[in-house]
N, C-alpha and C positions, 0 to 999 in steps of 0.2 A: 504493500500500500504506500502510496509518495506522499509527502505530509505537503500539508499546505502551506506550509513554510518554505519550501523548495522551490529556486528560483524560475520564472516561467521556462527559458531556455533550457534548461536541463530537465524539466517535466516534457517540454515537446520534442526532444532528444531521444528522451525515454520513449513517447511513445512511438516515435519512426522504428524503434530499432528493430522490431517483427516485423516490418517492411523490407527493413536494408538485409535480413537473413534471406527471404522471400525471395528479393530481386534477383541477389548473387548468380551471375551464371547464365540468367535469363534474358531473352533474347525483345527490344523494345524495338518498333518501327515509329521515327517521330520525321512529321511532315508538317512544314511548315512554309509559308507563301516568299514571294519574291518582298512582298510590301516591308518583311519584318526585317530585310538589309536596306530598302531603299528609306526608310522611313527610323531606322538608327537602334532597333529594338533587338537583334541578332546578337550583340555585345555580350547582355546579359541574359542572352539565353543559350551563349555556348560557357557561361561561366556555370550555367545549371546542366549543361552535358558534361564538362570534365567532371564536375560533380558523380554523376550519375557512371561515369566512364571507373572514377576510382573506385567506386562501389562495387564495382565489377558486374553492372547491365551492362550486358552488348547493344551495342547502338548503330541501329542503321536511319540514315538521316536522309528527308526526300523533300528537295525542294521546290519550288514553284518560280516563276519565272515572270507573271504578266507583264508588271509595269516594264520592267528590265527590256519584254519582247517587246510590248507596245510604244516605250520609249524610242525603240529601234528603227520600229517602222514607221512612227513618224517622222523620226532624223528621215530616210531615205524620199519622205514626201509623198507617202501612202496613208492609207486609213488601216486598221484592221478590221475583218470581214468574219463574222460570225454568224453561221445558217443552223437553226434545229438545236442552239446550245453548244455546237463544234464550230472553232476556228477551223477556218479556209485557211491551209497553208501552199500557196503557189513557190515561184523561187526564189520569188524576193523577198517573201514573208519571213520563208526558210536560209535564208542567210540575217534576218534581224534577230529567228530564232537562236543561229549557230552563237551572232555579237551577244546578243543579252546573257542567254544561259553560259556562256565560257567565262563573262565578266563575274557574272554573279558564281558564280563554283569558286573564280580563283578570291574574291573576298570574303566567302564561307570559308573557306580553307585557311584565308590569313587568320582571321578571326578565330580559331582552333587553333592557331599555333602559337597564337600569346602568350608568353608567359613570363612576364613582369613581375618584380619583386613587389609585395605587396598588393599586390590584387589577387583575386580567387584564382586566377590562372596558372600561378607561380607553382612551380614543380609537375602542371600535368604531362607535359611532353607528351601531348595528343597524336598518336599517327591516326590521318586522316586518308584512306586511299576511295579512290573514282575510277572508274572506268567503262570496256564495254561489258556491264554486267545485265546487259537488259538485248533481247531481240527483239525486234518489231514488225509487224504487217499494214501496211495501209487501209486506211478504212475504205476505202475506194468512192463508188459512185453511190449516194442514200438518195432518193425520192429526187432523182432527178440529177444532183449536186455532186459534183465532183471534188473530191476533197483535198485531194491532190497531196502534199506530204505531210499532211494529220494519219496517225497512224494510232494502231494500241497495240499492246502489249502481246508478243509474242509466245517468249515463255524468259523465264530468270535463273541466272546462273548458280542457283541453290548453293552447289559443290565451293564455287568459286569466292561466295558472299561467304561461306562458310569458314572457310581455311582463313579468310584474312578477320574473322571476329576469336576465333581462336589464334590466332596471335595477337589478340590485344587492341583491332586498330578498327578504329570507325570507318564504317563503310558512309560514300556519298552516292546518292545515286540522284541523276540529274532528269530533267524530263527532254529526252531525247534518245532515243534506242535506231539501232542499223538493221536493217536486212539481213539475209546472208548474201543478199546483191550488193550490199555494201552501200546500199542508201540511207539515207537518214532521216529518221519520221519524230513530226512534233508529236508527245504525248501530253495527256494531261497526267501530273502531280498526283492527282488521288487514284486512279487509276491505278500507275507506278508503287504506288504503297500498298492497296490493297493487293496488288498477284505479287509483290515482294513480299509481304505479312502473310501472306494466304501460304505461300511455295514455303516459306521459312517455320511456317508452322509459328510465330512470332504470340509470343505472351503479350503482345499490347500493343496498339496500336495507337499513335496518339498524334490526332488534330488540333493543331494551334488558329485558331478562327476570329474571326473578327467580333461574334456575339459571345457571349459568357457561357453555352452552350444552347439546348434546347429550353424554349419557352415555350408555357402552356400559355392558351388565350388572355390570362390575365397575368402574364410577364412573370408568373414565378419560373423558378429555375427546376426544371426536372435532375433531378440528380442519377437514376439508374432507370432502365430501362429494359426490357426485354428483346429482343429480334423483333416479334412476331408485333409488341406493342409499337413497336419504331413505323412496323408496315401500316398499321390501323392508323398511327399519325399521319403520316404521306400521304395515303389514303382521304383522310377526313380534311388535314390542313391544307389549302390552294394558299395561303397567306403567310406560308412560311418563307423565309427569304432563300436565293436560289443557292447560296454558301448552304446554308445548314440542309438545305433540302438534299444538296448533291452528298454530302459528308454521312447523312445518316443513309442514304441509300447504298454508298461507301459501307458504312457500320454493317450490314446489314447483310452485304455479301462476304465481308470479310469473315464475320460470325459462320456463316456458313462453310466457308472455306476452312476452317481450324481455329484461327483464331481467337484467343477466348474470350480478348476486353480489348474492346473500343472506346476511346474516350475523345469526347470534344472539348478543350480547353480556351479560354481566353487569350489572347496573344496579347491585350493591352495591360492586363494584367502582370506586371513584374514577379517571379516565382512563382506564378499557378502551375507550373507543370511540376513543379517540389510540391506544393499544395495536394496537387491531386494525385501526388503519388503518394505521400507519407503522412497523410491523415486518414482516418476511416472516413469521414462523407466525402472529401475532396471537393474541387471549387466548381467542376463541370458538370460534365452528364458522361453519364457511361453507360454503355449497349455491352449485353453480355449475355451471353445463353445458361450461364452456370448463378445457381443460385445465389443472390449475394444477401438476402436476407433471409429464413426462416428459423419454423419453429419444428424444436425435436424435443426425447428425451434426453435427458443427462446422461453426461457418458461420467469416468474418469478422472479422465484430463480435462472436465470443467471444471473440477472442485475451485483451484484457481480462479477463475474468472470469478466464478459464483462470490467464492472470498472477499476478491476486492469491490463486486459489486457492493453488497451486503455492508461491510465495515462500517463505512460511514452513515448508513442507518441504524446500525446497531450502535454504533458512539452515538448518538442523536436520539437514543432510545426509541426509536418506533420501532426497530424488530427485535425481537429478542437473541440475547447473542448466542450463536451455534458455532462452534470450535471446526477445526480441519476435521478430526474424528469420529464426532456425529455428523459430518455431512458425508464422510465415508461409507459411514454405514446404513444412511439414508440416500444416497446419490438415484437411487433406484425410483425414486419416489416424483422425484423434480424435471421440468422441463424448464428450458431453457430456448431464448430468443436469440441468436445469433446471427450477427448483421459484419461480415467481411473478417468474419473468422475471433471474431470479441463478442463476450457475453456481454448483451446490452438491457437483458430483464431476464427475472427466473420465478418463477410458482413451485411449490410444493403441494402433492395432493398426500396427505395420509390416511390410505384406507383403515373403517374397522369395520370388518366384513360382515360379523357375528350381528353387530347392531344396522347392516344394511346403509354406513353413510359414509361420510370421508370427511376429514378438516382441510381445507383451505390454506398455506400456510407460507410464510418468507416471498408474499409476493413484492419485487423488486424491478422498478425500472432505473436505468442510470441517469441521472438529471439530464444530460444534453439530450434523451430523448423522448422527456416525458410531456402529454398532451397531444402526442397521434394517433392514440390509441392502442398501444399496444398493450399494456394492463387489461383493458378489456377482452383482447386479442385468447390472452393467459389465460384468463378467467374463462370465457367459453371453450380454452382445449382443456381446460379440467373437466368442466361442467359435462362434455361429451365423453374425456375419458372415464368419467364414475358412471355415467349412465352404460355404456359399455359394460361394465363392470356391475352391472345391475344394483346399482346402488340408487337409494332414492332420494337424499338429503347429502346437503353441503353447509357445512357451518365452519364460521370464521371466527378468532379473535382479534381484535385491535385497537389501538388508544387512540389511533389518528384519524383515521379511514371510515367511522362511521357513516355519513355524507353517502361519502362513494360506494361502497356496501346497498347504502337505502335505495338509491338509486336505480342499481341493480336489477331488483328485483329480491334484497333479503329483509330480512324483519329481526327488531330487536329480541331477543328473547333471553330465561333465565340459566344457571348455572346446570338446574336442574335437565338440561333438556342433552345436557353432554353426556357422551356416552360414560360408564363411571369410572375406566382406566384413566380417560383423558381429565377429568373431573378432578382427579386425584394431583394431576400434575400441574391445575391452575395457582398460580403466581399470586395470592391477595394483594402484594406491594404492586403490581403492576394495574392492577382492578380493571384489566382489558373488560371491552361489551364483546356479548355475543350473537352471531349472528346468523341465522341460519335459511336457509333456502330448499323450497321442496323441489325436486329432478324431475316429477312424475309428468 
């Protein structure tokens, strides 16, 4: 348990460090736009990749290009041409492409090799390597349109991306891929990330974007998301903007492809991509197929969690205090809410079979996430698992909670009404009420 005396920094140090075990080893895709070098924001966000680099994520890095192209081709006294969502790349689009993306890779590249006394940079000695790690095909002629060197993704050099993250060195991959004709085709950026995350089988996938992530109708921020919810949004939202629109339909195929977490991050945000990796909620939205929140039995290796839940209401006296020992040898009894691998609320049901009912007992949410509901959430997987259990009464004791209890659906009642084992081990210095509720 970390006292509340303990300085912020070192309390949020603590709690990365299940993250930074987690990372070790595992493979991030992070893709970020042309806007974040032209616009001065790239500085500190390659001082949040050496970071991540010493931790030992492998990091494959995928940038974007627009302004950088679009700068290009209006140097040469063109417009750029977009039909159906796809850049028209003719030949002269495709040598703004070749100036823009070569400028922008070799100031990625300087900006990873900093390393200045005194700033976050110092000591990373980043190797950074590029190459042809991408094939491509032409999209050819669509509804008429001739696309001419817009191309996508052919297949990626898995083998190739591989050997050089095992040696330590961040991969870049650029939005441009060759034939085996030896031509060269504009891609889009997110594309390039998804079949590179997809082929690498990549533990993350991460979008740096211009909005804070996805927003529901009334501008809150969705935090996690499912696949299949992402498509009912697409689906239902025409009002969504065409970044996030393109990014979740990105999520979406990536999820399908292996990948396990996608996330959309802020880019104007300084450190949201430390944020949204070494906190439990993070600052974005994240698409994932694998469960990040539910409710199970207790295992074991919750007693822990349970513990630190617990403490500080048991110091504050609203639960009664239960040692590591009996929670050993009651673990069998409790479920527990687990949201990104941290107990974040736990219920105890203890049956007494002989009298046909169960007590209620160490229901616990952790303050950051109490008033969503999840208390109630507990309360009805007990209520279902006694009924299972052919039990017809739930009775509660507590000093605080009355309110919430009445609320319910339970009613005050007397000492009398407790079964007489339980009866026997009531507390007078505590003078808990009692509360009970019929299952039938």
């Amino acid at each position: 348990m970390t006292d509340r005396s303990t300085p912020p920094f070192v309390r949020s140090f603590r709690d990365a460090a299940p993250y930074v075990h987690a990372f070790r080893g595992r493979t991030f895709v992070v893709v970020f736009g042309g806007e974040m070098v032209a616009e001065g924001q790239f500085t500190a966000l390659a001082h949040d990749l050496a970071l991540l680099n010493s931790l030992g994520v492998r990091l494959v890095l995928v940038h974007g290009a627009r302004p950088q192209i679009e700068d290009r081709i209006a140097a040469h006294g063109a417009a750029p041409r977009v039909e159906r969502g796809w850049r028209v790349t003719d030949a002269a689009a495709l040598g703004a492409v070749k100036e823009g993306v070569g400028r922008l890779r070799l100031e990625v590249e300087a900006a990873l090799s900093m390393g200045m006394a005194h700033t976050p940079m110092a000591g990373a000695a980043l190797r950074v390597v590029s190459g042809n790690f991408l094939r491509a095909r032409p999209v050819g002629v669509r509804d008429g349109v001739d696309y001419e060197y817009t191309g996508e993704v052919r297949s990626v050099d898995v083998e190739g991306i591989r050997r050089c993250l095992d040696a330590d060195e961040m991969v870049l991959l650029s939005p441009v891929g060759a034939s085996p004709t030896g031509e060269l085709f504009n891609l889009r950026a997110e594309e390039v990330a998804s079949a590179a995350a997809g082929a690498l089988r990549a533990d993350k996938l991460l979008f740096l974007v211009d909005a804070q992530g996805l927003e529901d109708i009334d501008g809150r921020l969705q935090g996690h998301l499912a696949p299949e919810e992402v498509t009912r949004v697409l689906e239902a939202r025409a009002d969504l903007p065409e970044e996030i629109a393109l990014h979740l339909h990105t999520a979406v195929d990536a999820c399908a492809a292996g990948v396990r977490r996608v996330h959309l991050v802020s880019r104007h945000r300084d450190g949201a991509l430390l944020q949204e990796l070494f906190t439990r909620d993070g600052v974005g939205t994240l698409v994932t197929a694998e469960r990040y929140e539910e409710t199970r039995p207790a295992g074991e290796d919750d007693i822990g969690g349970i513990l630190e839940l617990i403490e500080p209401l048991e110091a504050e006296g609203v639960l009664v205090r239960r040692g590591r020992e009996r929670l050993e040898t009651e673990i069998g009894d409790y479920l527990v809410m687990e949201r990104d691998g941290a107990v974040v609320a736990t219920a105890a049901l203890h049956p007494f079979p002989d009298q046909g009912v169960a007590e209620l007992a160490c229901l616990a949410v952790h303050s950051d996430y109490r008033g969503e509901g999840r208390g109630e959430a507990l309360l009805e997987e007990a209520e279902a698992s006694a009924r299972e259990r052919g039990l017809s009464g739930l009775f509660v004791l507590t000093t605080r909670a009355a309110h919430w209890f009445l609320e319910r659906g339970f009613t005050e009642v007397g000492l009398d009404a407790l079964p007489v084992e339980r009866r026997a081990l009531y507390n007078l210095d505590r003078r808990s009420k009692v509360f009970w509720k019929d299952l039938g």
